[in-house]
C-alpha positions in Angstrom: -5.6 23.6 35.8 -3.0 22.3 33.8 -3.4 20.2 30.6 -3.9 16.4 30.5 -1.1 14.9 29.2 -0.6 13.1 25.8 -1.0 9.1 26.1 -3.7 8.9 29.5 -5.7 5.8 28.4 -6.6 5.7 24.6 -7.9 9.3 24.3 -6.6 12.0 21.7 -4.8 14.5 24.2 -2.9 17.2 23.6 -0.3 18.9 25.5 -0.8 22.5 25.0 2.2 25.4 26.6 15.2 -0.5 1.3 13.0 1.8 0.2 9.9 -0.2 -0.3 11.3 -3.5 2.0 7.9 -5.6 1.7 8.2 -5.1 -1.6 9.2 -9.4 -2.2 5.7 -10.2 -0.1 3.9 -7.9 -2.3 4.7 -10.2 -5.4 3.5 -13.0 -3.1 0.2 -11.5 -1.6 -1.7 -14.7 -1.1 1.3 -16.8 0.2 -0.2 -16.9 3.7 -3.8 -17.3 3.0 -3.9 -21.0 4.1 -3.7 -19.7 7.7 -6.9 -18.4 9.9 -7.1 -14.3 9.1 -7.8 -12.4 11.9 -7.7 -9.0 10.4 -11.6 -8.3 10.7 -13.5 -5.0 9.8 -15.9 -4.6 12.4 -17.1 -1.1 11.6 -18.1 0.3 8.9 -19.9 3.6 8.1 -21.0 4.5 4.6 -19.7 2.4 1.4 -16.0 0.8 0.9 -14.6 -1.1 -1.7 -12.5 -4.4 -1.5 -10.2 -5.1 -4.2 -9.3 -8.8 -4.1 -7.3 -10.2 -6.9 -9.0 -8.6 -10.2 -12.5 -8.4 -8.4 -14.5 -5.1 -6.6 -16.1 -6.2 -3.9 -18.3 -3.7 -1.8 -16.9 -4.3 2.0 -18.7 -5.2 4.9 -18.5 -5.7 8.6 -17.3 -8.9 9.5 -15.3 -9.5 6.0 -11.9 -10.9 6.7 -9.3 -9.1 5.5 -6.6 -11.3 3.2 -2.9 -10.5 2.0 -2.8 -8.4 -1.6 -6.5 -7.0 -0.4 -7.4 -2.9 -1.4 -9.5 -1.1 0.7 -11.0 2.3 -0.6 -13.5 4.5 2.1 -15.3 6.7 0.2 -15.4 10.3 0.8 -17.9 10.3 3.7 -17.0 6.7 5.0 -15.4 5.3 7.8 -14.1 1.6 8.1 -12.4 -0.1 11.3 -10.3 -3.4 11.6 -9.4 -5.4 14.1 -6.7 -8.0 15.5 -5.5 -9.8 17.7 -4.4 -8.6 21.3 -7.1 -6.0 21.0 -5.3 -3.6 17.9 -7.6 -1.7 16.4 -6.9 0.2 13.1 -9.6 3.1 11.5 -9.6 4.3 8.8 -10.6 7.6 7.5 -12.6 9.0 4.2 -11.0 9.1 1.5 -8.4 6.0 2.6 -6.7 4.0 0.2 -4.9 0.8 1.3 -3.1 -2.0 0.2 -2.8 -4.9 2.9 0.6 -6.8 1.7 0.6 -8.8 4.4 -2.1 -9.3 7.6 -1.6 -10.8 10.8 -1.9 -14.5 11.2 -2.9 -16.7 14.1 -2.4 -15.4 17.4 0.2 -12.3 16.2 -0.5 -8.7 15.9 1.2 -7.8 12.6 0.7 -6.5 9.2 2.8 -4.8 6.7 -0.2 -2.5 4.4 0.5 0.4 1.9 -1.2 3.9 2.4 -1.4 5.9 -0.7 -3.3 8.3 1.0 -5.6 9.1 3.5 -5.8 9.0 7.5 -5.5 5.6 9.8 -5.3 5.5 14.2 -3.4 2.6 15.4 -4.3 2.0 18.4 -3.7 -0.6 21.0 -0.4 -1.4 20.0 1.4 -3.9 22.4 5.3 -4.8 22.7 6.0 -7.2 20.5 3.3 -6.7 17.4 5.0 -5.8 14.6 3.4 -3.4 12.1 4.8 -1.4 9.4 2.8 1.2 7.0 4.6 2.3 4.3 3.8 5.4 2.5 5.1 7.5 -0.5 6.9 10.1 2.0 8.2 7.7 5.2 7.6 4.1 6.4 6.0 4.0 10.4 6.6 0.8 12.4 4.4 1.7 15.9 6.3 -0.2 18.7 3.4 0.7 21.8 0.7 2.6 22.3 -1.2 4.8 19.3 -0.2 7.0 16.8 -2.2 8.6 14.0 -1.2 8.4 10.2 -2.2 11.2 7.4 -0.8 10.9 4.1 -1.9 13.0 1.0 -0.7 16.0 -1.5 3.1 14.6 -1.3 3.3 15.4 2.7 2.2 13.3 5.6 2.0 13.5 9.1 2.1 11.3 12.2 1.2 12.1 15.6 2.2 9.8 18.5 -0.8 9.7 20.7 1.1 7.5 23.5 4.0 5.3 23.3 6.8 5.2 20.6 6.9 4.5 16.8 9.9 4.2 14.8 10.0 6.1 11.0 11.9 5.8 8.4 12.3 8.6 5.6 13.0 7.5 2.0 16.7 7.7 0.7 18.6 11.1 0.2 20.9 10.6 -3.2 20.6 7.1 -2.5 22.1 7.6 1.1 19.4 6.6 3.9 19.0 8.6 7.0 18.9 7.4 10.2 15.6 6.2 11.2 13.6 8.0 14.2 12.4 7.3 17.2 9.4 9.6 17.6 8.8 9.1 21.6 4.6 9.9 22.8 3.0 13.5 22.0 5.7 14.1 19.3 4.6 15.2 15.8 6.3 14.4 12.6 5.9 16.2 9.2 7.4 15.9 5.7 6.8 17.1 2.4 8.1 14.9 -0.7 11.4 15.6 -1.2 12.3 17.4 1.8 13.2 16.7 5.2 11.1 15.8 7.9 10.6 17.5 11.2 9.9 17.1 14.9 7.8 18.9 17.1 7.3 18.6 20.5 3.3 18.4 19.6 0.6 18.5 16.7 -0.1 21.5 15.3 -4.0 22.5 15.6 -4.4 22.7 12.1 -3.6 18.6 12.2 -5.7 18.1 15.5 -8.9 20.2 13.2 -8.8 18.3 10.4 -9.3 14.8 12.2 -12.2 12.8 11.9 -13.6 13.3 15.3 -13.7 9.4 15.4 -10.1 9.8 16.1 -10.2 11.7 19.0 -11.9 9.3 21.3 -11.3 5.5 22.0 -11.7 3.2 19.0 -14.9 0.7 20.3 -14.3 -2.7 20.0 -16.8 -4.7 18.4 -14.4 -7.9 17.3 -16.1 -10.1 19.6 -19.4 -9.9 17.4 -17.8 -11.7 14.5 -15.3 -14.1 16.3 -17.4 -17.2 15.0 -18.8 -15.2 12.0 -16.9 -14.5 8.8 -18.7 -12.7 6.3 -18.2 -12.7 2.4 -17.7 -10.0 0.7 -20.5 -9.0 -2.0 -19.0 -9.1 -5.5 -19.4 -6.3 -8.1 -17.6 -6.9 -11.0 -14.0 -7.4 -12.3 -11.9 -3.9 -11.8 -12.0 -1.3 -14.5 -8.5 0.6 -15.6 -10.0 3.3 -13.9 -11.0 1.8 -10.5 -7.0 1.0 -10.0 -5.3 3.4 -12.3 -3.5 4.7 -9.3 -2.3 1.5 -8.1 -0.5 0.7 -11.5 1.1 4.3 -11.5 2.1 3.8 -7.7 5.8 3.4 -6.5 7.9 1.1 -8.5 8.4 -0.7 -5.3 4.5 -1.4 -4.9 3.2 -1.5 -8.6 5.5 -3.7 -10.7 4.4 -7.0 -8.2 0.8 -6.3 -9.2 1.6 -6.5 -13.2 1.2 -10.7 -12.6 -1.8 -9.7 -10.0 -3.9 -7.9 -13.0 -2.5 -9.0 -15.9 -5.8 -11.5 -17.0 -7.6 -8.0 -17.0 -5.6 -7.1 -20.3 -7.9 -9.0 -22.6 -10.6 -6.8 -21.7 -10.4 -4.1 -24.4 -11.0 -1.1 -22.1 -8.6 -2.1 -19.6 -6.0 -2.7 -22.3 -7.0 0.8 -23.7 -6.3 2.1 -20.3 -2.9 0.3 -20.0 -1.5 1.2 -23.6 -2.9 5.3 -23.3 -0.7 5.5 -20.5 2.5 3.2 -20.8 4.9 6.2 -19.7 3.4 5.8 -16.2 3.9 2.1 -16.0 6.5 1.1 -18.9 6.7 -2.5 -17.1 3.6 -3.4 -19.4 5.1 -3.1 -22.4 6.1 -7.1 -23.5 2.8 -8.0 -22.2 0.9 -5.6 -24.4 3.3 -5.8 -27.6 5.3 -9.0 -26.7 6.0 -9.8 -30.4 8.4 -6.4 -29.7 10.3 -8.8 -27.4 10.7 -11.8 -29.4 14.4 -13.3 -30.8 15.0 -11.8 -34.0 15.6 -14.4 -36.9 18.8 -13.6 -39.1 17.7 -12.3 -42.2 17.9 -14.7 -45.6 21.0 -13.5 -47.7 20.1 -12.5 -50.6 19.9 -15.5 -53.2 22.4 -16.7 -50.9 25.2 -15.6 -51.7 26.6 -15.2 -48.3 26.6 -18.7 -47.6 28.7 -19.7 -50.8 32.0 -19.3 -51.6 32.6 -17.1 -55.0 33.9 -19.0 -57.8 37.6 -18.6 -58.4 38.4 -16.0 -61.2 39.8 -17.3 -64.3 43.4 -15.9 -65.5 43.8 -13.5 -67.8 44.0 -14.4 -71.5 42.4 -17.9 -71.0 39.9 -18.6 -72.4 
């Protein structure tokens, strides 16, 4: 019997024989927060953090997700958000992501930063308009579902059904063309190289899935459609807890020096900031801003320079 075919309902099958462009909403992340969210995490297993503006928060089904928000699964966690038009999104252990922007009203959209980790996007209707960036391509999922892993400077994406369109990063400043990555086909980079097509995943990519991926993402969204739960507050971030984030891209750190900028009066985080500059040099007037200050001209000694000499008297006078 031959094998089922890649993209039969939302199942996991496998056929076997500008840079940074959000980079201007980033440095805006709550510009849209006026409107009804309807990003919601309905599942959760095990413990997640929220990062929302300088606070941890530990996450929790029903939380609401908002523009600039973090999310970090832990190692043996597993989180799932939904939208509207039935999108689901999961996310994997070990997931880091920033949400720049998230859907509003009746849309299915979001632009979100993956620094590492694995996501299914599933769902996925004509029309929504999604786009994850990561630090080896950008993936905007036009239909269907597709799975994301990002982490060790490679990434991969597998097209479960439908069609995504990716974009690598700039060659010596010249940008390829971007892809059209039609369903069952597999894409891999490595940083700095290349990318490449195949005509499916390999099963080294297919083993290392959360087996949450390989079925249908349940949808719970209807549970908290009159229900918004607050997230439980921890305390303010240490240096430590977003270390990565302020060593990230250019493209996705520099907007978040305004973002965590009141934290630099805690001595620690300072401590943090100034031990390593070189990874973040942005910081530098707002940790030594008299450096940056107008120098005043410097007093002339008993001014002289601002006098005239007196005229020399002629020889042999007296």
């Amino acid at each position: 019997m031959a094998p089922s075919p890649v993209g039969e309902g939302n199942r996991l099958r496998v056929v076997l024989p500008k840079r940074w462009a959000f980079a201007l909403l980033l440095a805006c992340p709550l510009a849209a927060a006026a409107a009804d969210p309807v990003a919601t995490v309905t599942l959760l297993e095990g413990p997640a953090a929220l990062v929302r503006g300088v606070t941890r928060y530990a996450l929790a089904e029903g939380v609401r997700l908002q523009p600039g928000d973090i999310i970090e699964v832990s190692d043996k966690g597993l989180a799932q958000i939904e939208f509207a038009n039935g999108v689901a999104l999961a996310l994997s252990a070990r997931t880091r992501m920033l949400a720049v922007s998230t859907s509003r009203g009746k849309s299915a959209a979001g632009d979100y930063y993956v620094m590492q980790g694995a996501l299914k996007l599933s769902g996925v209707k004509q029309g929504a308009s999604f786009r994850f960036v990561t630090p080896v391509f950008t993936l905007q999922p036009a239909e269907g579902a597709a799975v994301l892993v990002v982490g060790s400077g490679e990434g991969s994406v597998f097209v479960e059904g439908g069609e995504a369109r990716l974009i690598e990063p700039p060659a010596k400043g010249v940008a390829p063309a971007p892809l059209r990555l039609k369903s069952g086909e597999f894409f891999t980079r490595k940083a700095d190289r290349k990318g490449a097509v195949a005509p499916r995943p390999s099963q080294a990519f297919i083993g290392a899935l959360p087996k949450v991926f390989l079925d249908p993402l349940p949808s719970r969204v209807a549970r908290f459609k009159e229900r918004e739960v607050q997230p439980r507050r921890v305390e303010d971030v240490s240096y430590a807890e977003v270390e990565a984030w302020l060593k990230a891209p250019p493209d996705i750190r520099r907007p978040l020096l305004a973002r965590f900028q009141p934290r630099v009066s805690d001595p620690a985080f300072r401590s943090g900031l100034v031990a390593n500059l070189r990874f973040h040099p942005e910081w530098d007037p707002i940790l030594f801003p008299d450096k940056y200050k107008p120098k005043e001209p410097e007093a002339d000694a008993a001014g002289a320079a601002r006098s005239d000499p007196a005229p020399a008297k002629p020889a042999g006078k007296q």
